[in-house]
ZAFIFI-788783 format. One record per residue (C-alpha): residue in one letter; chain; x, y, z. Coordinates in steps of 0.1 Angstrom, whole numbers, plus 5000, padded with zeros to 4 digits. Each point is the difference from the previous one (the first is absolute). Example, Ala and Ser with C-alpha at 12.3 -4.5 7.8 and 13.67 -1.06 7.14 Angstrom:
# residues 2
<node code="A" unit="A" east="5123" north="4955" up="5078"/>
<node code="S" unit="A" east="5014" north="5034" up="4993"/>
This chain:
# residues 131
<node code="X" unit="A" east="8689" north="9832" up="1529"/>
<node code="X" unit="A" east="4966" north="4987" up="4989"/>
<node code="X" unit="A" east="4990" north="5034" up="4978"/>
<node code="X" unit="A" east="5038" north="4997" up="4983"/>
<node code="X" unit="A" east="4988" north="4957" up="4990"/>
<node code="X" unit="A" east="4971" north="5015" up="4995"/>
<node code="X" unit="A" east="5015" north="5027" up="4971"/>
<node code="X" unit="A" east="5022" north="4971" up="4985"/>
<node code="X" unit="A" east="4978" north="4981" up="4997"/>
<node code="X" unit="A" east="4978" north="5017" up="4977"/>
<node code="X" unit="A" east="5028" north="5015" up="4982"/>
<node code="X" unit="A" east="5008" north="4962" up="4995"/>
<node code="X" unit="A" east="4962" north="4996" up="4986"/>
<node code="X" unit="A" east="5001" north="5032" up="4975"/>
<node code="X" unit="A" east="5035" north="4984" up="4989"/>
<node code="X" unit="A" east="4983" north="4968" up="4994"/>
<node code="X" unit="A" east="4971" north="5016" up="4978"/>
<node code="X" unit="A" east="5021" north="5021" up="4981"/>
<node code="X" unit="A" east="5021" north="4969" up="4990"/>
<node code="X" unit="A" east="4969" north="4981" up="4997"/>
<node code="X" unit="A" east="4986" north="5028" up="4975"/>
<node code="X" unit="A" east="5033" north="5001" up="4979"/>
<node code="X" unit="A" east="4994" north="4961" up="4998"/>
<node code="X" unit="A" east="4969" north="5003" up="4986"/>
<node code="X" unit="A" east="5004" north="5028" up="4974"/>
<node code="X" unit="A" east="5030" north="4980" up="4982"/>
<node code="X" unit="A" east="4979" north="4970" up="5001"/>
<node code="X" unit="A" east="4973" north="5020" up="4980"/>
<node code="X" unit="A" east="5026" north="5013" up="4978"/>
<node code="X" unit="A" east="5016" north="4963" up="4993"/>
<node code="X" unit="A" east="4967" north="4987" up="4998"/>
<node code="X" unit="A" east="4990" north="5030" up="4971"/>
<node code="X" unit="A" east="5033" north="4996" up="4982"/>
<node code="X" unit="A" east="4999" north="4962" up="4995"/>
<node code="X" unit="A" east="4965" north="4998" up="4988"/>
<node code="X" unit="A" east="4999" north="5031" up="4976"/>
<node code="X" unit="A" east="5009" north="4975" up="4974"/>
<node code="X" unit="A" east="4970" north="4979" up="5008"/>
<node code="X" unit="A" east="4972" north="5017" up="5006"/>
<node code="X" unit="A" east="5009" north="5035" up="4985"/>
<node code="X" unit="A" east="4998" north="5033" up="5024"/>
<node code="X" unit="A" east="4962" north="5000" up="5006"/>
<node code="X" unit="A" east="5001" north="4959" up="5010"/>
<node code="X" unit="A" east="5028" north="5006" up="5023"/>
<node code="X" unit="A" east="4982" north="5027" up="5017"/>
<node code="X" unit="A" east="4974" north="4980" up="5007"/>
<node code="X" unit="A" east="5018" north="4964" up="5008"/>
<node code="X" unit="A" east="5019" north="5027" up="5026"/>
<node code="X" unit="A" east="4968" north="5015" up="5012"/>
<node code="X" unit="A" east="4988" north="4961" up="5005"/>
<node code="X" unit="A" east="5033" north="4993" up="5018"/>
<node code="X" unit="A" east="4999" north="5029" up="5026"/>
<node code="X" unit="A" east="4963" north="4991" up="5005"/>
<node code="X" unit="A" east="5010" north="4965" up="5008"/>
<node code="X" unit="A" east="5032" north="5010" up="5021"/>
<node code="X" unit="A" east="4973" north="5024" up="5020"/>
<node code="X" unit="A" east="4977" north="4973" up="5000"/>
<node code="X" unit="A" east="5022" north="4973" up="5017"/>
<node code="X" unit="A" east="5011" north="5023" up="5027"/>
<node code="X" unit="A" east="4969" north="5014" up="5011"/>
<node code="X" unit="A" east="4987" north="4966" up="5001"/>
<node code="X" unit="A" east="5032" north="4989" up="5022"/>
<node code="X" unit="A" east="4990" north="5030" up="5024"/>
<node code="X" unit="A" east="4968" north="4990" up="5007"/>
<node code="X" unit="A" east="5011" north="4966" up="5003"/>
<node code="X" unit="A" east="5025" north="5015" up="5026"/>
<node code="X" unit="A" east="4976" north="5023" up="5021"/>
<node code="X" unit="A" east="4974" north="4973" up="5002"/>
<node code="X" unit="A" east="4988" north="4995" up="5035"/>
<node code="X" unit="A" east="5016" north="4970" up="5015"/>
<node code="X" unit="A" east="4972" north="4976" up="5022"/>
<node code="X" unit="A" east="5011" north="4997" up="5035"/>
<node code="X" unit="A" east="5019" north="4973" up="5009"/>
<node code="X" unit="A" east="4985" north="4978" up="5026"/>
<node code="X" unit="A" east="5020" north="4975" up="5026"/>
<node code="X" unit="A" east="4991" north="4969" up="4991"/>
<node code="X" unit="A" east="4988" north="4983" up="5034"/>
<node code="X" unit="A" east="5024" north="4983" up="5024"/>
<node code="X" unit="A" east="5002" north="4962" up="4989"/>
<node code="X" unit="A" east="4993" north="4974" up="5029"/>
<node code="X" unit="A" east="5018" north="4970" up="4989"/>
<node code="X" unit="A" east="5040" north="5001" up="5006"/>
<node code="X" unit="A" east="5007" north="4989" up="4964"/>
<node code="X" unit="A" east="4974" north="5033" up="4986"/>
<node code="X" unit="A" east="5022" north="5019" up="5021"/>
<node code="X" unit="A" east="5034" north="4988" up="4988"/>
<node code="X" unit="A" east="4990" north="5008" up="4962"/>
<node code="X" unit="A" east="4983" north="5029" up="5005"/>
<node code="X" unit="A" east="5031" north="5014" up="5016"/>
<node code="X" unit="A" east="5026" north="4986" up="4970"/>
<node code="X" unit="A" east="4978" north="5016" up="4976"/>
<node code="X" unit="A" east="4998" north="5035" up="5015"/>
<node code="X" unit="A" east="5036" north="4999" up="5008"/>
<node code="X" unit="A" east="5023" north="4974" up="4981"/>
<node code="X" unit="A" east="5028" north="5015" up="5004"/>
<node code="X" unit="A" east="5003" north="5001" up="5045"/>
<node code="X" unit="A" east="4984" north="4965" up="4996"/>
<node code="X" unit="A" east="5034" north="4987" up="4978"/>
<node code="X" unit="A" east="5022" north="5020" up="5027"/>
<node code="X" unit="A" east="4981" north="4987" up="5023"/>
<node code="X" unit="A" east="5001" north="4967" up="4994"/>
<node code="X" unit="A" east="5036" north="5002" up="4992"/>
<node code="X" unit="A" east="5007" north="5012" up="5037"/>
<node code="X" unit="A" east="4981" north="4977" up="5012"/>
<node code="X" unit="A" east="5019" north="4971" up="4988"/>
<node code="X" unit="A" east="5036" north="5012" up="5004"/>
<node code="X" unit="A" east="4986" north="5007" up="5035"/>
<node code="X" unit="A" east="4987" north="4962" up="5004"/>
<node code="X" unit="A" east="5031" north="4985" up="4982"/>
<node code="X" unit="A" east="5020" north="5017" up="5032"/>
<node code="X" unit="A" east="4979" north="4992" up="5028"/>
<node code="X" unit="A" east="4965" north="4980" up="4991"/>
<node code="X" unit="A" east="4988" north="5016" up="5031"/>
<node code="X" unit="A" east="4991" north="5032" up="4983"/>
<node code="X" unit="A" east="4977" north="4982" up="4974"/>
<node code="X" unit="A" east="4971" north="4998" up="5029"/>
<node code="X" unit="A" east="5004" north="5035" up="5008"/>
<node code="X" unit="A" east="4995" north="5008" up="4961"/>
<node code="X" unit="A" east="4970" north="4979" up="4999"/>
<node code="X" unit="A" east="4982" north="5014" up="5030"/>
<node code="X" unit="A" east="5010" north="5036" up="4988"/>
<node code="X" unit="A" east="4982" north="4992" up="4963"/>
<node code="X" unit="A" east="4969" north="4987" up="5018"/>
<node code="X" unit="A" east="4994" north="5021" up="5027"/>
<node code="X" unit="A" east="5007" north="5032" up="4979"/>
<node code="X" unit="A" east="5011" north="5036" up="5007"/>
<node code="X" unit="A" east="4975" north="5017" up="5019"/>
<node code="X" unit="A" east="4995" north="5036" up="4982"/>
<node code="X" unit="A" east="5004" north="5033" up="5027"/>
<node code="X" unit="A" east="4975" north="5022" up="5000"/>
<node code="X" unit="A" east="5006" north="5038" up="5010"/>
């Protein structure tokens, strides 16, 4: 199963850069044919030559832009006070904080009981397992 993804997958990728390759010859011929009236047949060699240059330029650039080593990425250290805590946690994940918080409060309108087990939950934490 993995060898037959495996197979259509690059036949997906030689697809891709024969399509890509068509792309880029009529754009060569386009750009030839529109500035022949211009710059005459030598200039538009040349401007053409200046424009593949460029295109190669900006993607080689782009790929070493993309393969650059990323720095590790460090835990910032457990904040102390209660309120550190509470933003730290809506800034690494907004979204369960707005569910959460939602929960929380249809929970509380239908029995206020619950809103004290919410609050000792948030400050004493989920203890992580370790295996």
């Amino acid at each position: 199963m993995i060898v037959r993804r495996l197979i259509l997958l690059l036949a997906a990728a030689v697809a891709f850069a024969a399509c890509s390759g068509v792309c880029v010859i009529a754009l060569a011929f386009a750009f030839y044919a529109l500035t022949v009236p211009y710059l005459g047949v030598a200039g538009t060699s040349g401007a053409l030559a200046a424009a593949a240059a460029l295109l190669m330029a900006l993607i080689a650039l782009s790929l070493v832009l993309a393969a650059r080593a990323k720095p590790a990425h460090k835990a910032p250290p457990t904040p102390a006070k209660l309120i550190d805590r509470a933003i730290q946690l809506i800034r690494e994940k907004p979204v369960m904080t707005i569910v959460g918080a939602i929960a929380t409060g249809l929970l509380v309108v239908r029995d206020p009981k619950y809103l004290g087990a919410a609050m000792r939950a948030f400050i004493e934490g989920r203890e992580t397992r370790r295996r």
